[in-house]
C-alpha positions as CSV (number, residue, x, y, z in Angstrom):
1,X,-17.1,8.6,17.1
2,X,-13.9,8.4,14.9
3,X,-11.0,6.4,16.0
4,X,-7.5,7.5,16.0
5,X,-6.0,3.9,16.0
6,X,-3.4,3.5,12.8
7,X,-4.5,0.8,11.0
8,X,-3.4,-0.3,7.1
9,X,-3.2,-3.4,5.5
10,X,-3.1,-4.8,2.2
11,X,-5.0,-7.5,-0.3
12,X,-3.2,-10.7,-0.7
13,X,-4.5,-13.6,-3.0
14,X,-8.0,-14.1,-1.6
15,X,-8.0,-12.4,1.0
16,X,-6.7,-9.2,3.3
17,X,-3.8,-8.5,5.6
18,X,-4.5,-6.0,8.2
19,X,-1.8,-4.7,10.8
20,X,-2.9,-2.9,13.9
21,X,-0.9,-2.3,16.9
22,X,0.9,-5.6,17.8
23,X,-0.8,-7.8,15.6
24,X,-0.4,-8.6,11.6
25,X,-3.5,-10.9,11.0
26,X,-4.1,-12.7,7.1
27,X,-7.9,-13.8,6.6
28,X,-8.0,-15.7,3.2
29,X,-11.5,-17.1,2.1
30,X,-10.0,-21.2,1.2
31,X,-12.1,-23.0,-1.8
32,X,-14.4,-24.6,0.3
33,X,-15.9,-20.8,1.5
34,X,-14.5,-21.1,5.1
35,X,-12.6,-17.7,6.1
36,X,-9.5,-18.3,7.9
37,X,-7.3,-15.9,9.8
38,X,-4.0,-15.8,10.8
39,X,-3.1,-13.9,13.4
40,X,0.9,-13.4,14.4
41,X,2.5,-10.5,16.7
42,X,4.5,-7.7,14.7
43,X,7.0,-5.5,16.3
44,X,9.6,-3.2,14.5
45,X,12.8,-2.3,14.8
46,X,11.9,1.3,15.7
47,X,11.1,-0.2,19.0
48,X,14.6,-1.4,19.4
49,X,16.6,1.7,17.8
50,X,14.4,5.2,18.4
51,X,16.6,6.7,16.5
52,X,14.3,5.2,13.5
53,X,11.4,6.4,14.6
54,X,12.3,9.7,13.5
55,X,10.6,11.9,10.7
56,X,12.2,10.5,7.4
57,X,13.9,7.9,8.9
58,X,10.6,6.1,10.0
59,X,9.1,5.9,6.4
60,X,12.5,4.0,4.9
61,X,11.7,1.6,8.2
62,X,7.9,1.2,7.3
63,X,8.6,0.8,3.6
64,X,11.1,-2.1,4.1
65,X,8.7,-3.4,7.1
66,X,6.0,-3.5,4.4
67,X,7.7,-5.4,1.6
68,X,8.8,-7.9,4.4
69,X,5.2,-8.4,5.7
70,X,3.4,-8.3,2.7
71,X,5.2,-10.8,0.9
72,X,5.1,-13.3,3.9
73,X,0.8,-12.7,3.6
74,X,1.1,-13.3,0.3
75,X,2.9,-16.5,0.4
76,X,0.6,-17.6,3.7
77,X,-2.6,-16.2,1.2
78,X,-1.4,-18.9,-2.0
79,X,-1.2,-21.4,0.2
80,X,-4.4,-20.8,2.2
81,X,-6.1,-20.6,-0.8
82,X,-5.3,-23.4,-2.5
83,X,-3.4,-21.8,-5.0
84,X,0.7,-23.3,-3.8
85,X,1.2,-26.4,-1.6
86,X,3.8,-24.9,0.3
87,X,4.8,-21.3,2.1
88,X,8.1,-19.7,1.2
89,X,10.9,-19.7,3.8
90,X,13.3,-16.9,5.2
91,X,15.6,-17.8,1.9
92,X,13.2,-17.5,-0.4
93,X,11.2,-14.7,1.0
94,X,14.2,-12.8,1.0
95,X,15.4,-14.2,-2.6
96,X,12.0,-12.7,-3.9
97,X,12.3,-9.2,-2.0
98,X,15.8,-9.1,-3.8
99,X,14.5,-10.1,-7.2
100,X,11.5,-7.1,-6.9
101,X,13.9,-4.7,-6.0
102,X,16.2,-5.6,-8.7
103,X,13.8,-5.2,-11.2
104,X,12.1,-2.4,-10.0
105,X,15.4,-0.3,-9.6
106,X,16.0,-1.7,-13.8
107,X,12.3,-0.8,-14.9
108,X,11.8,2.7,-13.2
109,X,15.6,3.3,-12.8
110,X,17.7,2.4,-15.6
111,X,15.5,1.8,-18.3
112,X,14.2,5.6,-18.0
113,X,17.9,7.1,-17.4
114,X,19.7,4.7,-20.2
115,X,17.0,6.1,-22.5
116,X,17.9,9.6,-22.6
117,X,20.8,9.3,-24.7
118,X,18.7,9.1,-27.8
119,X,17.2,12.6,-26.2
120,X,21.0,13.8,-25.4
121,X,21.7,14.3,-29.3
122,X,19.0,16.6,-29.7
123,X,20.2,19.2,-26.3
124,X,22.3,19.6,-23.9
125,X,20.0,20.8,-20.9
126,X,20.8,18.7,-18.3
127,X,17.3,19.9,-16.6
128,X,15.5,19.3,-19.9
129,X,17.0,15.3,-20.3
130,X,16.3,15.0,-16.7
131,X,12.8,15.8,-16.6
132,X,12.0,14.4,-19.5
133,X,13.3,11.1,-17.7
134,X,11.2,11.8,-15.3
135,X,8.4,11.4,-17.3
136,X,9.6,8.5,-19.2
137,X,9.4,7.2,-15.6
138,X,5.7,8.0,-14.8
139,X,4.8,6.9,-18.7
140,X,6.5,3.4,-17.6
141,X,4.8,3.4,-14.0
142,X,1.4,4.1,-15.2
143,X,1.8,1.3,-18.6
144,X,3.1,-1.1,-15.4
145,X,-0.1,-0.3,-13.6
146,X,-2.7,-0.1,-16.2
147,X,-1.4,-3.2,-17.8
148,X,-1.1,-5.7,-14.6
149,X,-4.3,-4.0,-13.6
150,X,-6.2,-5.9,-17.0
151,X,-5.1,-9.5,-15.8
152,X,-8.1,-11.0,-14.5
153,X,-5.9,-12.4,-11.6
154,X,-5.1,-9.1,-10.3
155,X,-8.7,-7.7,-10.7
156,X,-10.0,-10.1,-8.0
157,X,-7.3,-9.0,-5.6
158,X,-7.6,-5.2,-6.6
159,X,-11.4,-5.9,-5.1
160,X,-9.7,-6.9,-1.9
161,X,-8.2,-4.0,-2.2
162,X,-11.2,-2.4,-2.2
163,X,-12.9,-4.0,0.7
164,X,-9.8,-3.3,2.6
165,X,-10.0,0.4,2.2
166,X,-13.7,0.2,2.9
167,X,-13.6,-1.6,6.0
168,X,-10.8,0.9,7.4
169,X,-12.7,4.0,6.4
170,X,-15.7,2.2,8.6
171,X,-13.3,1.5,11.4
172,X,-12.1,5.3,11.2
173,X,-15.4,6.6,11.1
174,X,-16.6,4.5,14.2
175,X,-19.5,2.4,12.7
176,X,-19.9,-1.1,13.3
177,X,-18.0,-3.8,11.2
178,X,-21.1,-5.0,9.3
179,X,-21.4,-5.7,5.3
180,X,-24.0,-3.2,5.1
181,X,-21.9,-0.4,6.6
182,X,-18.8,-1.1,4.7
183,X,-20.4,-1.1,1.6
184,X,-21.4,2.5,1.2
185,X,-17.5,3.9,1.6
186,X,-14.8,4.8,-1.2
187,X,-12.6,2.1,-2.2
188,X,-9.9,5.3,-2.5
189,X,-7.9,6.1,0.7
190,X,-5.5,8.2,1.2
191,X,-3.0,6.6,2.6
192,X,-2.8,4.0,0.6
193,X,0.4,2.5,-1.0
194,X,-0.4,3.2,-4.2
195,X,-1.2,6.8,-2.9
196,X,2.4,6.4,-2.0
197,X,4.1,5.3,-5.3
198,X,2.7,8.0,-7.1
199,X,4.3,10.7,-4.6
200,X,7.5,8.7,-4.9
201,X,7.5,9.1,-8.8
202,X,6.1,12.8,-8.5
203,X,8.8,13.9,-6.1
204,X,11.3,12.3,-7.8
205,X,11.0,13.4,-11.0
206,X,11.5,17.1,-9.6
207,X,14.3,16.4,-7.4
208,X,16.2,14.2,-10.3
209,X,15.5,17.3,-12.7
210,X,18.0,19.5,-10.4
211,X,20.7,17.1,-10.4
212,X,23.3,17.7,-13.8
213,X,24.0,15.4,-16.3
214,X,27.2,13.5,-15.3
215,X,27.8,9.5,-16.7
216,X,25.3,7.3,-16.8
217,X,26.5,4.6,-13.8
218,X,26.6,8.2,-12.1
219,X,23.0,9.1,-12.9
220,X,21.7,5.6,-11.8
221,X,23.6,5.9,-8.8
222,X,22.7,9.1,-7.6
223,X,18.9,7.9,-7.9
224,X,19.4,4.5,-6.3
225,X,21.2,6.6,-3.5
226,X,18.5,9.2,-3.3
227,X,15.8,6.8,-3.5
228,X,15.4,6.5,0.5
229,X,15.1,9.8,1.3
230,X,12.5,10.4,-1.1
231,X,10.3,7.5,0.2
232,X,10.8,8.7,3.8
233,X,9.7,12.5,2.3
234,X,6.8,10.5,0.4
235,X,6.2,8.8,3.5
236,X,5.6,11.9,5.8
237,X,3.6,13.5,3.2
238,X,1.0,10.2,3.3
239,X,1.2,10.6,7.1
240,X,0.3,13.7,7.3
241,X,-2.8,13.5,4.3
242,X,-4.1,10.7,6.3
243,X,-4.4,13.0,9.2
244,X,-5.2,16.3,7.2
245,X,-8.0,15.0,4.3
246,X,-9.9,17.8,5.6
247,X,-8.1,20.4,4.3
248,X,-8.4,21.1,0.7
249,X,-4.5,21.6,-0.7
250,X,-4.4,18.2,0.9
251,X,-7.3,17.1,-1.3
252,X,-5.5,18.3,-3.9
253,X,-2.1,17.0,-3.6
254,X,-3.3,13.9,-3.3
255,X,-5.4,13.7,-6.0
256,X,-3.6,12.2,-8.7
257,X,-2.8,9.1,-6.1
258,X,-6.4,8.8,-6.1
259,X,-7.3,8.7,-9.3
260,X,-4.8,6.2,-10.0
261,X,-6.6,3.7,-7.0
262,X,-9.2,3.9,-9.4
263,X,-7.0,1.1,-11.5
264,X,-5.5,-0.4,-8.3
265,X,-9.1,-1.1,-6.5
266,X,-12.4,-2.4,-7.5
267,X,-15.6,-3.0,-6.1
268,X,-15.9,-5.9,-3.6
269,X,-18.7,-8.0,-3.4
270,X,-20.0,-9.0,0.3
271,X,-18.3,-11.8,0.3
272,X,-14.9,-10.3,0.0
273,X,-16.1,-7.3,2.4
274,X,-16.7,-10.0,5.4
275,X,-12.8,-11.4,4.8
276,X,-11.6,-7.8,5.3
277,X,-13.8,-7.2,8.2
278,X,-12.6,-10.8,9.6
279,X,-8.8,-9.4,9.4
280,X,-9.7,-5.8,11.1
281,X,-11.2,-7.0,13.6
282,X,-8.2,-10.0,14.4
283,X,-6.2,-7.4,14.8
284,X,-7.9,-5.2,17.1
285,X,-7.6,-4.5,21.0
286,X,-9.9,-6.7,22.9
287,X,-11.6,-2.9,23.8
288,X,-12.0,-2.2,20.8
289,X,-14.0,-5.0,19.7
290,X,-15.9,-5.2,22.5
291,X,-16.9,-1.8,22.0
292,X,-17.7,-2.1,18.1
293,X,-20.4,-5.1,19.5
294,X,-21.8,-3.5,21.7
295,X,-22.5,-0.8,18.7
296,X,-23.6,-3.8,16.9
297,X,-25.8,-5.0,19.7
298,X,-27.0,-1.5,19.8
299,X,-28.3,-1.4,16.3
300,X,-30.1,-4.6,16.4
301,X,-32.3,-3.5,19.5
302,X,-33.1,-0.8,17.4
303,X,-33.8,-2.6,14.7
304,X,-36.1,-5.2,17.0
305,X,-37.7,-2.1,18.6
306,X,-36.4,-3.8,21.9
């Protein structure tokens, strides 16, 4: 029995976030082994303006959603786990979204476009300069991820990552929450958000190809601007993947995403599987947990022979 309920979520420091339907809930594993889970209600402003709920428009939402939510599990996760005394509030959280964006925007924006000048003595094809940004951007991207991705830090939450897209893929396929079943899935899913990046470079570096050559505030403008609508296009495109992996242009388009989850995740242990099943199943209907027990109740009988 596969379920049809959207649920994502994302590793934090020692744990997993999961958002379902209503619910955003952070389980964190703290020093002295305990799992703890924090469980808050989530809305969106799509509920509030419908207008945003439509195609393109919904994935700009989601994105900004996403930052919003991820950084508050993050800073709940530090704490939880020992690693800061206190939680950041609404002036700092939104300080640090700031500060990521800003350097984002100079890292994959105006490094990569800045750059071409040294190209623009050897032609004058605005296509040629502009793709070959583009691939100055991806070069960047993948040294970004491949680098970060090294840090022993970051390879103990890339294992959350892991278990995170483990536990879904045993949600989606209807199997009981249980170590033993998660274990056996991909840590790769596709709609993951590093899925996501990787269309977002990917489009991007074939829409900015098409654009001329005009001054440089121009060009970093005009990719800032243009930025949105490509992560709403990306966003569609994950969407519809995550609801299409059986066909097989799907498969391949995205493929490269997947391959590069293979720097972004890593193999949980069980220990780190049972905090991402203890954050699914926070944020599940009461139905729906009642009915994975019973699956679980099920399989023990079974098992008993009674």
């Amino acid at each position: 029995m596969k379920k049809n309920l959207n649920v994502g979520g994302q590793a934090v420091i020692e744990g997993v976030m999961m958002r379902g339907p209503g619910k955003i809930a952070v389980a964190v594993r703290q020093p002295d082994g305990e799992i703890i889970v924090d469980v808050q209600p989530t809305g969106t402003i799509s509920d509030k303006y419908t207008l945003l709920k439509k195609p393109l428009l919904r994935g700009v939402v989601a994105l900004f959603e996403s930052l919003v939510y991820g950084m508050k599990a993050l800073s709940y996760s530090a704490q939880a786990s020992g690693e800061d005394d206190e939680k950041l509030d609404n002036k700092e959280m939104a300080m640090t979204i700031a500060f990521s964006v800003c350097l984002a925007i100079i890292l994959f924006i105006v490094i990569p476009t800045w750059a071409m000048k040294f190209l623009h003595v050897r032609t004058e094809s605005s296509i040629a300069l502009n793709l070959a940004e583009g691939v100055l951007r991806m070069a960047i991207f993948l040294a970004y991820i491949g680098g970060i991705s090294m840090m022993k830090d970051i390879q103990r939450i890339f294992q959350y990552h892991g278990a995170e897209h483990k536990t879904i893929y045993t949600y989606e396929a209807g199997l009981p929450l249980e170590v033993a079943n998660v274990r056996g899935f991909s840590t790769l899913h596709p709609r993951c958000g590093t899925n996501f990046l990787m269309i977002v470079m990917i489009i991007s570096m074939f829409v900015f190809t098409f654009l001329g050559w005009p001054n440089l505030v121009a060009r970093i403008l005009s990719r800032i601007i243009l930025m949105p609508v490509i992560a709403g296009v990306s966003y569609e495109i994950i969407r519809y993947a995550g609801q299409h992996i059986d066909k097989f242009w799907v498969r391949i388009a995205i493929w490269p995403g997947l391959c590069l989850q293979k720097l972004t995740t890593r193999q949980p242990d069980d220990s780190q599987i049972e905090v991402a099943i203890a954050a699914l199943k926070a944020v599940l209907p009461v139905e729906e947990k009642e009915s994975l027990e019973e699956l679980v109740d099920e399989n023990a009988r079974q098992v008993t022979g009674n």
